[in-house]
C-alpha positions in Angstrom: -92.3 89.0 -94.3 -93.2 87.8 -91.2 -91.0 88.5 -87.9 -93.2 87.6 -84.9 -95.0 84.9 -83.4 -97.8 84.8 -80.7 -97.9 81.4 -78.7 -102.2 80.4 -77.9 -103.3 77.3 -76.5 -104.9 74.5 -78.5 -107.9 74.4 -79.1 -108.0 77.8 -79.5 -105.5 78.5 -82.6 -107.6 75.9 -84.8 -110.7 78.5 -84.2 -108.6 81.3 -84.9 -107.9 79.4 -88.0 -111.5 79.1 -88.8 -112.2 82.5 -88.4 -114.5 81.8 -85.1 -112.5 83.2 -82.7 -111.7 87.1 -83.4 -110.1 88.2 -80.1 -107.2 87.1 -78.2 -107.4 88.1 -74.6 -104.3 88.9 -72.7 -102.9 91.1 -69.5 -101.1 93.5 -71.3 -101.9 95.8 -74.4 -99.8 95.2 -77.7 -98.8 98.2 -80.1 -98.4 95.1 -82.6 -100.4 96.0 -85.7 -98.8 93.3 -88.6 -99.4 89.4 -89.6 -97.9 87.5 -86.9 -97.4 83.5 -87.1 -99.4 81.0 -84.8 -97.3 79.2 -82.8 -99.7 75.9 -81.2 -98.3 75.9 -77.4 -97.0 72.9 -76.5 -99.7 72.1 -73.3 -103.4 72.4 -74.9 -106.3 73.9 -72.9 -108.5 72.3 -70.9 -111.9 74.2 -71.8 -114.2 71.4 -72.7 -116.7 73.6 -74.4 -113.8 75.3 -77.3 -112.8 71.2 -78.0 -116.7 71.0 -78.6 -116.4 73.6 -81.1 -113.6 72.4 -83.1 -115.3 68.4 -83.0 -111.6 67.5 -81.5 -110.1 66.0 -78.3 -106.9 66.6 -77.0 -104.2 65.7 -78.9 -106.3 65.6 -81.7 -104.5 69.1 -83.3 -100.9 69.5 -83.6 -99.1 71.2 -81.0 -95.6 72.7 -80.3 -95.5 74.1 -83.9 -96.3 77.1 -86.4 -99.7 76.5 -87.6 -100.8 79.2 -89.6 -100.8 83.0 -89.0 -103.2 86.0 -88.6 -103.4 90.0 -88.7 -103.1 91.6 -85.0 -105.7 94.7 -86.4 -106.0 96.0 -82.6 -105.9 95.7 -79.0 -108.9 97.2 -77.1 -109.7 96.9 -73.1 -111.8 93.9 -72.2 -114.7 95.1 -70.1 -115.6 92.5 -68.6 -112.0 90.8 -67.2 -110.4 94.4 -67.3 -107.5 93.0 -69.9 -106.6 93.5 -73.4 -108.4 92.1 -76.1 -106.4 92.0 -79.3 -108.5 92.4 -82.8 -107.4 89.1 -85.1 -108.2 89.3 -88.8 -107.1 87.3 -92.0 -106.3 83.7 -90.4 
């Protein structure tokens, strides 16, 4: 059973859904370790190139909803920005 959600920008859920996108990078580690849901934030992101990716546009992909879900397998420290990077398997 699932219990928890994580809330990600479109169009980055839909790549998480594709298995292209294998880390979630946020400010703070997670002790998480289970499915979680995919919850479409309501505002989509503007990063041209991911919307390249997917071969959408804005408002393209559904938004403000559970999508789909995916296995939180780890968190790790991003090197580069200095945050966390949690470890997404199973979309």
């Amino acid at each position: 059973m699932i219990i928890r959600a994580i809330s990600i920008r479109q169009p980055f859920v839909e790549l998480i859904l594709q298995g292209r996108k294998t880390r979630e990078y946020r400010s703070k580690p997670t002790n998480i370790r289970e499915r979680v849901y995919l919850y479409a934030s309501l505002r989509p992101a503007d990063w041209p190139e991911a919307w390249r990716q997917v071969g959408k546009q804005p408002g393209e992909l559904p938004t403000g909803a559970i999508v789909g879900s995916v296995e939180i397998v780890g968190c790790r420290v991003d090197g580069r920005t200095g945050g966390w990077a949690y470890v997404l398997k199973n979309p």
